[in-house]
Backbone as XML, in Angstrom:
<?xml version="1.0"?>
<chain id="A" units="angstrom">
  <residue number="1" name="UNK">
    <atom name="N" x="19.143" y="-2.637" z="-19.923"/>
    <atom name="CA" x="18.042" y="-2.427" z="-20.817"/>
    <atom name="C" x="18.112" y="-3.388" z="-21.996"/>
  </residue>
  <residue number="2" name="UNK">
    <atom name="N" x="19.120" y="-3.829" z="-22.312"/>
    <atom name="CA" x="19.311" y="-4.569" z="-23.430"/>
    <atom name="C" x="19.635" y="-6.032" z="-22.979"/>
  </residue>
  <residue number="3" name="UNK">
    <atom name="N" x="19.925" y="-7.275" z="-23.604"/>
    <atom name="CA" x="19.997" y="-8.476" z="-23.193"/>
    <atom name="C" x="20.890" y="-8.823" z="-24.583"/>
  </residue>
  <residue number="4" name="UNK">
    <atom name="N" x="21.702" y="-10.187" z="-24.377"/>
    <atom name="CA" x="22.880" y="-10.474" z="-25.421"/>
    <atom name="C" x="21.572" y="-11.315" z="-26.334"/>
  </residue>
  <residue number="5" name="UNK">
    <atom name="N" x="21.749" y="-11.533" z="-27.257"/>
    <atom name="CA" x="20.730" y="-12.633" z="-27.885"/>
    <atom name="C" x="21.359" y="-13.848" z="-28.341"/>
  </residue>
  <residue number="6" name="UNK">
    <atom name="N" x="21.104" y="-14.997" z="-28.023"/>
    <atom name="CA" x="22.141" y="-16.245" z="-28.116"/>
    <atom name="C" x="22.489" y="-16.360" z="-29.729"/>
  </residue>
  <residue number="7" name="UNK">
    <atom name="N" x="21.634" y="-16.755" z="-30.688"/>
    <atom name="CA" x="21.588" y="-16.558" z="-31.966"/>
    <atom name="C" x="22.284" y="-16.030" z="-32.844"/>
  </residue>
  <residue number="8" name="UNK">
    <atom name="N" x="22.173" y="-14.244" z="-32.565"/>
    <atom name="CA" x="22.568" y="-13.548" z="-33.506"/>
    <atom name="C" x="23.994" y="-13.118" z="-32.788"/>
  </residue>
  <residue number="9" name="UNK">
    <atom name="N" x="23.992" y="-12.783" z="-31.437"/>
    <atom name="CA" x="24.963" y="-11.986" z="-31.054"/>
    <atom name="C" x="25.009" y="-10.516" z="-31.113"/>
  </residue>
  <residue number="10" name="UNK">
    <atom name="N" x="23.667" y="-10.179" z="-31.360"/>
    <atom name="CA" x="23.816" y="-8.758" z="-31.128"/>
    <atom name="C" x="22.684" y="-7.722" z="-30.224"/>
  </residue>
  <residue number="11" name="UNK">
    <atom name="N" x="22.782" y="-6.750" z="-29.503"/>
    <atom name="CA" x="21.917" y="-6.803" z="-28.190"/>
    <atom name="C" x="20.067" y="-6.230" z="-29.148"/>
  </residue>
  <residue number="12" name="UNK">
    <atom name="N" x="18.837" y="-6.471" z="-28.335"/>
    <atom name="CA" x="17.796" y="-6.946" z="-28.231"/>
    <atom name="C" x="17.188" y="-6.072" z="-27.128"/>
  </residue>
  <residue number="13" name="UNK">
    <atom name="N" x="16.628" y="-5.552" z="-27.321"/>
    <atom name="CA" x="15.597" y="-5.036" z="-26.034"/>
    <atom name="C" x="15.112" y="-5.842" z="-25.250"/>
  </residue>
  <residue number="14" name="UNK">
    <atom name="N" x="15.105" y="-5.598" z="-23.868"/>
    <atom name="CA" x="14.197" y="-6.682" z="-23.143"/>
    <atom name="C" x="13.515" y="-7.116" z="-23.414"/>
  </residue>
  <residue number="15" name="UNK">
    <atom name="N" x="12.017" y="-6.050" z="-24.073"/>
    <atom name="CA" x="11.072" y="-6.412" z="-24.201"/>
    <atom name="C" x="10.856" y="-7.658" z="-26.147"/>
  </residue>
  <residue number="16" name="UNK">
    <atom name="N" x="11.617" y="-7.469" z="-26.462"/>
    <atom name="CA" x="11.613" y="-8.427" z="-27.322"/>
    <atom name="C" x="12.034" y="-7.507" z="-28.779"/>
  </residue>
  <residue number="17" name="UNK">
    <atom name="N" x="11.170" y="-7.938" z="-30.200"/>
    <atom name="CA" x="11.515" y="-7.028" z="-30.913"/>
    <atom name="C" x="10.631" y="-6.381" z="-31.562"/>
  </residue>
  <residue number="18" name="UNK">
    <atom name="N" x="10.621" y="-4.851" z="-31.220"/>
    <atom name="CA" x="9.278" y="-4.041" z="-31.353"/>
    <atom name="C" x="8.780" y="-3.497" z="-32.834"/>
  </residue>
  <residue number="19" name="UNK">
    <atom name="N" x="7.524" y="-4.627" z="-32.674"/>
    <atom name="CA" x="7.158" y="-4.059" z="-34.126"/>
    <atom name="C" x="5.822" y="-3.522" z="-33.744"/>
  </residue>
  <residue number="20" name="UNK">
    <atom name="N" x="4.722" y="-3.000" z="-35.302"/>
    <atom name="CA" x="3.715" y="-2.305" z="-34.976"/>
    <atom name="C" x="3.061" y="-3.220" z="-34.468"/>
  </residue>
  <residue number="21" name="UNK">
    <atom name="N" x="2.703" y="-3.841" z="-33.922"/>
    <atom name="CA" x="1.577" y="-5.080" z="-33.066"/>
    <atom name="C" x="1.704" y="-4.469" z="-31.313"/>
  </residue>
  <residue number="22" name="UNK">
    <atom name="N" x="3.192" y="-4.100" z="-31.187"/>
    <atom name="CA" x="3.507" y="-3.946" z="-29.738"/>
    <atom name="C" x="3.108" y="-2.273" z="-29.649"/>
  </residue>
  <residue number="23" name="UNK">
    <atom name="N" x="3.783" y="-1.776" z="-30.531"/>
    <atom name="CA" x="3.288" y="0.240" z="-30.751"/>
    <atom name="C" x="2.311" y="0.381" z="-30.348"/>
  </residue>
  <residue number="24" name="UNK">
    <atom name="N" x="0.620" y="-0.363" z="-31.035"/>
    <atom name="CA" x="-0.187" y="0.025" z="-30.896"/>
    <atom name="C" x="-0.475" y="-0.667" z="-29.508"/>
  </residue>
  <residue number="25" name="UNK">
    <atom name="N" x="0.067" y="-1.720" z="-28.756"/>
    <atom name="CA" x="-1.118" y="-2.151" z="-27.722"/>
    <atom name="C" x="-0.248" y="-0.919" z="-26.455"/>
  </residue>
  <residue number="26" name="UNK">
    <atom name="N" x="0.910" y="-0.531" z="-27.050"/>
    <atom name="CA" x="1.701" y="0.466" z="-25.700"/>
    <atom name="C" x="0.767" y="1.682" z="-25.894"/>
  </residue>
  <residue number="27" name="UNK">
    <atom name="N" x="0.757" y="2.313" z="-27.547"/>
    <atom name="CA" x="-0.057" y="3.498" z="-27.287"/>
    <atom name="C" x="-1.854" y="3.316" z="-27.088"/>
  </residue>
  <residue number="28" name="UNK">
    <atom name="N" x="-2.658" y="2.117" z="-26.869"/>
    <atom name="CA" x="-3.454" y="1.946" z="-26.746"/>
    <atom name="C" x="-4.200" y="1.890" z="-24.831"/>
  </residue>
  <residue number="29" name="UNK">
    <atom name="N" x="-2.791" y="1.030" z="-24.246"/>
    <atom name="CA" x="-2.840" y="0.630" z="-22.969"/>
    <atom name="C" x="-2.696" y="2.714" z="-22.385"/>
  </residue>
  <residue number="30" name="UNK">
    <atom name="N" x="-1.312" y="3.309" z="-22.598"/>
    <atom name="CA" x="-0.955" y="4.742" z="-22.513"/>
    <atom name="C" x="-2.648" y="5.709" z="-22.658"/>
  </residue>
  <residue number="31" name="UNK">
    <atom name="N" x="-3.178" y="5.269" z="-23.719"/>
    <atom name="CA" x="-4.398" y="6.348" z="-24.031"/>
    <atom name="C" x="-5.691" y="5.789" z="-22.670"/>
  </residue>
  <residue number="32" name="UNK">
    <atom name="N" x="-5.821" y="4.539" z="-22.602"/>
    <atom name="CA" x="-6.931" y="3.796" z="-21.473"/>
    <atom name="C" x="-6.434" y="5.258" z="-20.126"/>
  </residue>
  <residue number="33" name="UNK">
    <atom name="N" x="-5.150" y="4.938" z="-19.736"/>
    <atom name="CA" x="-4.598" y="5.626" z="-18.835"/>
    <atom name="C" x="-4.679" y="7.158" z="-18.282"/>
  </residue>
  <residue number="34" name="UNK">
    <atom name="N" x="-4.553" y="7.480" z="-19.883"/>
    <atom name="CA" x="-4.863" y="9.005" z="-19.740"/>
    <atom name="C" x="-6.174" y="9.489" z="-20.343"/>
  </residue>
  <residue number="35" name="UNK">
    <atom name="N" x="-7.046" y="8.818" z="-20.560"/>
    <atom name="CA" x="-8.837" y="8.859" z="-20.331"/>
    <atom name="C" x="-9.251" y="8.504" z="-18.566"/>
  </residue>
  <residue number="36" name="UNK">
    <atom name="N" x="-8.537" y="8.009" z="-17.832"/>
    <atom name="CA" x="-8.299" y="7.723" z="-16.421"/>
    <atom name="C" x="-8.079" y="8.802" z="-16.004"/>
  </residue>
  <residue number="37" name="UNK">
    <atom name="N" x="-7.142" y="9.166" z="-16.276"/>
    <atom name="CA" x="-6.190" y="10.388" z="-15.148"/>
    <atom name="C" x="-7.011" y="11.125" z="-15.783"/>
  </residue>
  <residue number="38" name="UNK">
    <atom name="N" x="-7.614" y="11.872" z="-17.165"/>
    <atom name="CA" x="-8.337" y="13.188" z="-17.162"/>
    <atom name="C" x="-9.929" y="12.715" z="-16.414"/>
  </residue>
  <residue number="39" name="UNK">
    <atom name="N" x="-10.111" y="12.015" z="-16.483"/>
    <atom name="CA" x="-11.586" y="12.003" z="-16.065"/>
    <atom name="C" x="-11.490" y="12.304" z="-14.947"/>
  </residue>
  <residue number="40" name="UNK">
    <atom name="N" x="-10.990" y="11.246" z="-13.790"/>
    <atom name="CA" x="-10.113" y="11.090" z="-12.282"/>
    <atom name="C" x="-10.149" y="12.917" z="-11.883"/>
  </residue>
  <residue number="41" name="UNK">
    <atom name="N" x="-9.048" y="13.396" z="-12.440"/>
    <atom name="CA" x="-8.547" y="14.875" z="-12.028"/>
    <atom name="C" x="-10.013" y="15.909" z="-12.706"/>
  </residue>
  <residue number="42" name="UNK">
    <atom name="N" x="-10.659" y="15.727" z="-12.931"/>
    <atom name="CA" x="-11.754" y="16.219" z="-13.713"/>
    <atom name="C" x="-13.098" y="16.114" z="-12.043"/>
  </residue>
  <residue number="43" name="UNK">
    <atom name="N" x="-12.941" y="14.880" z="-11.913"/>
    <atom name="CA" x="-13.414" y="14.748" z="-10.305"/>
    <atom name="C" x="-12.621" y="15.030" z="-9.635"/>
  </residue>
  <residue number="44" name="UNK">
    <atom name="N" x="-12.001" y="15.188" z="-9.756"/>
    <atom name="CA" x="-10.877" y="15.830" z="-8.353"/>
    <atom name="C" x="-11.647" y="17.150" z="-8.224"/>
  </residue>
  <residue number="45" name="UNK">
    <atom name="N" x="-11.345" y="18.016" z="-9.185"/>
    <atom name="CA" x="-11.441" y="19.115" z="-9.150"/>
    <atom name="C" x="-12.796" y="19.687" z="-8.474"/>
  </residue>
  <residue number="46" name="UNK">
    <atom name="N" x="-14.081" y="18.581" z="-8.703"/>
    <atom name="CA" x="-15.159" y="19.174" z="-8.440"/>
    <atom name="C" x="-15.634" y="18.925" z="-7.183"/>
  </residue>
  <residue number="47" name="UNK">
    <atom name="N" x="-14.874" y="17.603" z="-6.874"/>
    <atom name="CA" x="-14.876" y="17.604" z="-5.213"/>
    <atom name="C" x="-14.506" y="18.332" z="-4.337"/>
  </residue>
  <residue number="48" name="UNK">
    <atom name="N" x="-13.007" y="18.848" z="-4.527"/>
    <atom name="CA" x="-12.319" y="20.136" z="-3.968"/>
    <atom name="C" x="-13.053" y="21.193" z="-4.243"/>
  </residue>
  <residue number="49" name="UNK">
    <atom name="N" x="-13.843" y="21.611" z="-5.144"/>
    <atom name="CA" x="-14.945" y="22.737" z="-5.452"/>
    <atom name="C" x="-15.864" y="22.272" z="-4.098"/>
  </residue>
  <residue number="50" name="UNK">
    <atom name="N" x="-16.252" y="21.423" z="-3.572"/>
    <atom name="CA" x="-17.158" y="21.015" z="-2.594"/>
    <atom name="C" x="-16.612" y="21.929" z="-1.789"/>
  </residue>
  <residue number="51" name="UNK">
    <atom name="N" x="-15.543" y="22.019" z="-0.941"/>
    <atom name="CA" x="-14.583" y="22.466" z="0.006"/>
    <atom name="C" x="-15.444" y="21.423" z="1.415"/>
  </residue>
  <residue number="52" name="UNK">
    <atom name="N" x="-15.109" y="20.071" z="0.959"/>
    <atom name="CA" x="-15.287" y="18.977" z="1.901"/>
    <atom name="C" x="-14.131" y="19.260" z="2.680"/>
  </residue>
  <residue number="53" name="UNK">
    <atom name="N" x="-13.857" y="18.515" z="4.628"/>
    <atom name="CA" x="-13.210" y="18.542" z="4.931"/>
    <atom name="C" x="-12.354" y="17.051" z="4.968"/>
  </residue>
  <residue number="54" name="UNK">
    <atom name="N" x="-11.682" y="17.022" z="4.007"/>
    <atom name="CA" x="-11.003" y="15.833" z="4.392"/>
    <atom name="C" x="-9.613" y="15.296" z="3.824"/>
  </residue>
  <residue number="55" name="UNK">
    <atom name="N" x="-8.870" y="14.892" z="4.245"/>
    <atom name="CA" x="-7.610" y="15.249" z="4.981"/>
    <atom name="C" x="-7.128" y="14.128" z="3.760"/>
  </residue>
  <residue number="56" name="UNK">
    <atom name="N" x="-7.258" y="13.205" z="3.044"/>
    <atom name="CA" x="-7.164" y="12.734" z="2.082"/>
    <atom name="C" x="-6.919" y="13.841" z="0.622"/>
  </residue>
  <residue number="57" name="UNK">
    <atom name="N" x="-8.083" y="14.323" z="0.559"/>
    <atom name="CA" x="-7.477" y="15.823" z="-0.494"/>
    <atom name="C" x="-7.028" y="17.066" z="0.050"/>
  </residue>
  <residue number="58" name="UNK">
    <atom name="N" x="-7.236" y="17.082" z="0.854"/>
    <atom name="CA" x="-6.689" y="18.404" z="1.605"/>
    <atom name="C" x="-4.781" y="18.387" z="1.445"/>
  </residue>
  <residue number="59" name="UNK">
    <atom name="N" x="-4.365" y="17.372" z="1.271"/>
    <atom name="CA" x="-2.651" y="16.830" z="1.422"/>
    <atom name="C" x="-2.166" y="16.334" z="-0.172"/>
  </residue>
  <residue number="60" name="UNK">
    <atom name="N" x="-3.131" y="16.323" z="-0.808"/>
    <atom name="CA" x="-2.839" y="15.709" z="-2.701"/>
    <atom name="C" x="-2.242" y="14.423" z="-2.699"/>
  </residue>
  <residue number="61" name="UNK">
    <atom name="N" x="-2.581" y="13.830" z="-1.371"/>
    <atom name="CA" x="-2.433" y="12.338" z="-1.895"/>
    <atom name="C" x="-3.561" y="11.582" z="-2.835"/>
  </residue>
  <residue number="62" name="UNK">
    <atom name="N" x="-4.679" y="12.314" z="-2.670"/>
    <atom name="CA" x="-5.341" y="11.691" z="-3.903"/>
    <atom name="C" x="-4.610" y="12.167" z="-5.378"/>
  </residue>
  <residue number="63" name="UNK">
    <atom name="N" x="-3.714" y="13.147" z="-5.565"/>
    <atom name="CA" x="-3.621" y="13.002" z="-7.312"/>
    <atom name="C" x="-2.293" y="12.365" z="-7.327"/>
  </residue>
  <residue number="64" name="UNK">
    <atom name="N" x="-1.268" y="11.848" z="-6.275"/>
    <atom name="CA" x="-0.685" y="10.737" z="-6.581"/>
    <atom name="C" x="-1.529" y="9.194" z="-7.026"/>
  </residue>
  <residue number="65" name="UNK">
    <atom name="N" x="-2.671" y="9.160" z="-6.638"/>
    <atom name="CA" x="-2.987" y="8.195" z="-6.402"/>
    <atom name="C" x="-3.599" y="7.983" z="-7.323"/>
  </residue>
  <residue number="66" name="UNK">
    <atom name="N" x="-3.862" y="9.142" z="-8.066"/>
    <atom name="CA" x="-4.842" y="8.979" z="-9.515"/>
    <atom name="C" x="-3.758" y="8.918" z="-10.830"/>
  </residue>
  <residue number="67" name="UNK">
    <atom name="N" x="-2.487" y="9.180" z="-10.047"/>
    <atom name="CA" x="-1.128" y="8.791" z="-11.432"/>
    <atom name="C" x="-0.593" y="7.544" z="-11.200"/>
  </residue>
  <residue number="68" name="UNK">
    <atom name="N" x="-0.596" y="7.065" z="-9.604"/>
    <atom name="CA" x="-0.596" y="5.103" z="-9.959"/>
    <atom name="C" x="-1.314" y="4.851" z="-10.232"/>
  </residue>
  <residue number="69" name="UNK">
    <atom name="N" x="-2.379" y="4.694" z="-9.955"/>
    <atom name="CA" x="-3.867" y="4.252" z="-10.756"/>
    <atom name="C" x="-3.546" y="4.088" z="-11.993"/>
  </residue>
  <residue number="70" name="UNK">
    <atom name="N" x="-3.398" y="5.355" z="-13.248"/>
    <atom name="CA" x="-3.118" y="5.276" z="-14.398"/>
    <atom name="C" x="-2.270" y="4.653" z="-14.773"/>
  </residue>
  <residue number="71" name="UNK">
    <atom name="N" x="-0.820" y="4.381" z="-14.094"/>
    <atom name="CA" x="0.297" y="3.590" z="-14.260"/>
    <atom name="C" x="-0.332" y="2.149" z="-14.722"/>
  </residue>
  <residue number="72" name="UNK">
    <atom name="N" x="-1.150" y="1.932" z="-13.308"/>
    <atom name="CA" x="-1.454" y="0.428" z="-13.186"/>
    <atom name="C" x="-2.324" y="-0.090" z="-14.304"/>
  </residue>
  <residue number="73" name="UNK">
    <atom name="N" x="-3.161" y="0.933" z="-14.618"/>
    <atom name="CA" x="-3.921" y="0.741" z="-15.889"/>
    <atom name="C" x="-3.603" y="0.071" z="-17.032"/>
  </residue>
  <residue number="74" name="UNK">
    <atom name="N" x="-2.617" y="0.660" z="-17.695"/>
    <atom name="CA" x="-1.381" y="1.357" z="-18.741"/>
    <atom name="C" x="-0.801" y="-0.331" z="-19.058"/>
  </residue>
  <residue number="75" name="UNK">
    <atom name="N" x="-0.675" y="-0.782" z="-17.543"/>
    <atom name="CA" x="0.626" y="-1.994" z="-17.313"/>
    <atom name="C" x="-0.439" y="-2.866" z="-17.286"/>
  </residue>
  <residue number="76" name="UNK">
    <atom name="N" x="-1.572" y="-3.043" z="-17.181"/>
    <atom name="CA" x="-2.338" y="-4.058" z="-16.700"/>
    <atom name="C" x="-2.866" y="-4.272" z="-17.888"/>
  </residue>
  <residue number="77" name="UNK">
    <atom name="N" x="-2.883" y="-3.337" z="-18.996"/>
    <atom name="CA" x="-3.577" y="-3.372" z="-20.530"/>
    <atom name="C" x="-1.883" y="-4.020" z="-20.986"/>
  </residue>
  <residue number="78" name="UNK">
    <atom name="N" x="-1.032" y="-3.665" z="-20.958"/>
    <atom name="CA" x="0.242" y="-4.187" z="-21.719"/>
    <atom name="C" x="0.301" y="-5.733" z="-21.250"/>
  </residue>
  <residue number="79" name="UNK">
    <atom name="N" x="0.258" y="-5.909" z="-19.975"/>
    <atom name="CA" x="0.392" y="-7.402" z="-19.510"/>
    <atom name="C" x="-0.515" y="-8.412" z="-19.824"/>
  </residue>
  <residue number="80" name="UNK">
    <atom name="N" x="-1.696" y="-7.812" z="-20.189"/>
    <atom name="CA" x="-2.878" y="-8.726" z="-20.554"/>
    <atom name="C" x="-2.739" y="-8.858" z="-22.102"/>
  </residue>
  <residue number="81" name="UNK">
    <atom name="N" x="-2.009" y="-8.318" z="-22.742"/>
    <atom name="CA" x="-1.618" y="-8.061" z="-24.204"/>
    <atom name="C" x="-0.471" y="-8.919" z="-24.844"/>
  </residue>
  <residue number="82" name="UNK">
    <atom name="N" x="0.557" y="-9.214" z="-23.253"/>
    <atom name="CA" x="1.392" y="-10.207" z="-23.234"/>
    <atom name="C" x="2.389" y="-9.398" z="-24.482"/>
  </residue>
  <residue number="83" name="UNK">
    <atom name="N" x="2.966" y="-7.427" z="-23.935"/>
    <atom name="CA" x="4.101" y="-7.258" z="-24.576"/>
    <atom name="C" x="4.855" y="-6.702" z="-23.403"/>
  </residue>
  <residue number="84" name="UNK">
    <atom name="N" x="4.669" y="-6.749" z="-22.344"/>
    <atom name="CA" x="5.608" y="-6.240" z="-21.428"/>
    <atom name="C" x="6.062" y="-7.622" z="-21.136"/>
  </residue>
  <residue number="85" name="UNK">
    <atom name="N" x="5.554" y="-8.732" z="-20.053"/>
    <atom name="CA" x="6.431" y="-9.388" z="-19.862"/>
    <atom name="C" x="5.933" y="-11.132" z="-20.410"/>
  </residue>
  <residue number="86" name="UNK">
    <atom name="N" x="6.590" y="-11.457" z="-20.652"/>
    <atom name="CA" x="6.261" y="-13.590" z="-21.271"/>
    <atom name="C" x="5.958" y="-14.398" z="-20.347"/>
  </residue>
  <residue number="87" name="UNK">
    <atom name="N" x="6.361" y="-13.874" z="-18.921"/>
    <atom name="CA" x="5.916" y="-14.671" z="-17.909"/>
    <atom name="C" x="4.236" y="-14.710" z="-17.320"/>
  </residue>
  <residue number="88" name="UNK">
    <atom name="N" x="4.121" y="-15.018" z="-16.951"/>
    <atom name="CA" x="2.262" y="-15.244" z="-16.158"/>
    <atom name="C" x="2.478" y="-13.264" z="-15.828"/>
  </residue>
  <residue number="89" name="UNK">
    <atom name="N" x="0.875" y="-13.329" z="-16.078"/>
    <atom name="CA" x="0.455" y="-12.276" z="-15.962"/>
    <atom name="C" x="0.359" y="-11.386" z="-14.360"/>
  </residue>
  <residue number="90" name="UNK">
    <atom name="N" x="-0.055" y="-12.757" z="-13.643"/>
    <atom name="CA" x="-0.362" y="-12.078" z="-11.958"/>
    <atom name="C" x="1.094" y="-12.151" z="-11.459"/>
  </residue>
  <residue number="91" name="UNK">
    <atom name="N" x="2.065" y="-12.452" z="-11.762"/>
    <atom name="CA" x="3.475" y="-12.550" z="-11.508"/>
    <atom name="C" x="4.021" y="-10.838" z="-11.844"/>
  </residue>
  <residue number="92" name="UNK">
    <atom name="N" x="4.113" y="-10.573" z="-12.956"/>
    <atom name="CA" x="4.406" y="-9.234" z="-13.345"/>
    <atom name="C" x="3.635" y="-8.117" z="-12.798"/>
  </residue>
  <residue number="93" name="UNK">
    <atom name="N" x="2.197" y="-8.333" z="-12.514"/>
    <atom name="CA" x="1.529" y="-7.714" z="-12.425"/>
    <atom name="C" x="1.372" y="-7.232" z="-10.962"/>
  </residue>
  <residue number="94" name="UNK">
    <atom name="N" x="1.838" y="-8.340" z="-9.943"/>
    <atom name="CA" x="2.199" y="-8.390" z="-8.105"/>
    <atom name="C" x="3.537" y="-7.507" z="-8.403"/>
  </residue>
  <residue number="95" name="UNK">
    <atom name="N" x="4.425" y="-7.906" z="-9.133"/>
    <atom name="CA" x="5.788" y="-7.047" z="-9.071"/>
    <atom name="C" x="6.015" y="-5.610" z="-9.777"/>
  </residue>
  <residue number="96" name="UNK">
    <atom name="N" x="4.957" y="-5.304" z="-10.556"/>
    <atom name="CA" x="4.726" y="-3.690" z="-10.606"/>
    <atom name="C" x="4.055" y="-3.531" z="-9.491"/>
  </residue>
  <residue number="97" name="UNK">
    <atom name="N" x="2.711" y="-3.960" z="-8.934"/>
    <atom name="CA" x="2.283" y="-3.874" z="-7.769"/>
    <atom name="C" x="2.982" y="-2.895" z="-6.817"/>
  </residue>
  <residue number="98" name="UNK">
    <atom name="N" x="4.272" y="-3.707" z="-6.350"/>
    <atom name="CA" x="5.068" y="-3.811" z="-5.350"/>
    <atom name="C" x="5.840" y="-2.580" z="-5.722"/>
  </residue>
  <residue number="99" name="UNK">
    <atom name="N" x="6.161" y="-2.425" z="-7.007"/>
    <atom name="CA" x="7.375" y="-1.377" z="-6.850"/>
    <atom name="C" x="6.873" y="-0.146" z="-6.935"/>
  </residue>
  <residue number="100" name="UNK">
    <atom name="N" x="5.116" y="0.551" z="-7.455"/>
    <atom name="CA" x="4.361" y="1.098" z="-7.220"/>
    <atom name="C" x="4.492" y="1.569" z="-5.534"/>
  </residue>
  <residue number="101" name="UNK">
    <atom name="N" x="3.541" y="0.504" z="-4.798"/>
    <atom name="CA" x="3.615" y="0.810" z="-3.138"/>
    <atom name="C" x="4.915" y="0.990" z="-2.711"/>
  </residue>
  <residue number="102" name="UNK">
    <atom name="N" x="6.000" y="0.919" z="-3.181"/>
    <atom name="CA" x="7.501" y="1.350" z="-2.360"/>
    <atom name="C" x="7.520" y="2.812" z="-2.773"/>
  </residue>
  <residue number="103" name="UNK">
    <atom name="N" x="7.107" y="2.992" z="-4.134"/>
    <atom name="CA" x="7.556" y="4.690" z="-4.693"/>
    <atom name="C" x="6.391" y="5.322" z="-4.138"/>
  </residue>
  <residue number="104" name="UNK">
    <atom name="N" x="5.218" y="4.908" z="-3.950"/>
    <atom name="CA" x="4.566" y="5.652" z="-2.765"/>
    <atom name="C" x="4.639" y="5.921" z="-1.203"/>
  </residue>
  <residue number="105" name="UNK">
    <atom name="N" x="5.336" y="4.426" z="-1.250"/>
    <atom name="CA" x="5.483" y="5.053" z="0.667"/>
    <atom name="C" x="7.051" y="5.620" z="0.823"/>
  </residue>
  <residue number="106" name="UNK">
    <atom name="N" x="7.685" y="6.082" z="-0.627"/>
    <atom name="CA" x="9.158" y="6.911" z="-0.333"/>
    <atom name="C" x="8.718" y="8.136" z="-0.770"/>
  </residue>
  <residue number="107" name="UNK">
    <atom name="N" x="7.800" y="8.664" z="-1.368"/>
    <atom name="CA" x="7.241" y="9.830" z="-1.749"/>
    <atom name="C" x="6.701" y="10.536" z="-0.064"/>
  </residue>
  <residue number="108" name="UNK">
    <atom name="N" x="5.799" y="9.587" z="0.556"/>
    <atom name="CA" x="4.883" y="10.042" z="1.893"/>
    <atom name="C" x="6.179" y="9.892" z="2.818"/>
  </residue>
  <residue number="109" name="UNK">
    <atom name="N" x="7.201" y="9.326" z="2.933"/>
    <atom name="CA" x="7.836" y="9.519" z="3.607"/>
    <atom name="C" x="9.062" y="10.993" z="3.623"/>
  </residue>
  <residue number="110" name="UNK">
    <atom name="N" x="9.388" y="11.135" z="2.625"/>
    <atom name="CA" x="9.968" y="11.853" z="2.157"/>
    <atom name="C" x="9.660" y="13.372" z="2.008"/>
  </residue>
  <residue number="111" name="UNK">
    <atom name="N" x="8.041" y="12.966" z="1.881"/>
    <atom name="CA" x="7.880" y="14.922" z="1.298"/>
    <atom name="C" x="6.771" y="15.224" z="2.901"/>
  </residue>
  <residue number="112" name="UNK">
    <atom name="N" x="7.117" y="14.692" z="3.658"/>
    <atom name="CA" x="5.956" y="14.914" z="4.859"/>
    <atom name="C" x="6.387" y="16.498" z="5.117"/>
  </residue>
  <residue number="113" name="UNK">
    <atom name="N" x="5.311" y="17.293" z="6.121"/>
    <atom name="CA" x="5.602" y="18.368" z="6.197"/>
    <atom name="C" x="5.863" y="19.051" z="7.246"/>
  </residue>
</chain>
C-alpha cells in the first residue's frame, strides 16, 4: 500500500499525497456511484414488482451487476480526474475492467446452486 519515496525516505501512499483536491473528486466520483446504484435498485425493484419471467433477475445477478456498474462509475470519474492512477487512462481503466470480470466470474462460479 505504501511505496519508499526516493527524496525524503519516508513511505507515501500509492496514490500520491492526499490533499483536499483528491477528497473531493473520491467523494464526488463515490456519490455519481451511489445516485447509480439507488436509482438502478429503485428499478430493480419495480421490475421484479412486474413478476416478469426471467432468469437474469430471477438469480440476482442483476444486483451484482448494478454494484460493478457503480464500482466502474466511481473509478471511471477518479481516472478521468487523474487521482487514482498517472498512467493513461484506458490502461487503468482495461485493468479495473479485468479485475471486475474475474470477481464476477469467481462469485458465479462459486455461489452456483
Amino acid at each position: 500500500m505504501f511505496k519508499k519515496s526516493n527524496t525524503q525516505g519516508k513511505s507515501t501512499p500509492i496514490y500520491g499525497i492526499i490533499d483536499e483536491r483528491t477528497k473531493a473528486v473520491v467523494y464526488q466520483g463515490d456519490a455519481y456511484a451511489c445516485r447509480f446504484i439507488m436509482f438502478a435498485i429503485l428499478f430493480d425493484i419495480f421490475i421484479r414488482g412486474l413478476h416478469l419471467s426471467n432468469p437474469l433477475i430471477e438469480s440476482n445477478f442483476d444486483l451484482m451487476l448494478i454494484v460493478i456498474i457503480g464500482g466502474l462509475i466511481s473509478t471511471a470519474y477518479q481516472i478521468k480526474s487523474k487521482v487514482i492512477s498517472h498512467h493513461s487512462a484506458a490502461r487503468s481503466f482495461i485493468i479495473i475492467a479485468l479485475f471486475s470480470a474475474l470477481g464476477a466470474f469467481l462469485i458465479t462460479f462459486f455461489c452456483k446452486r
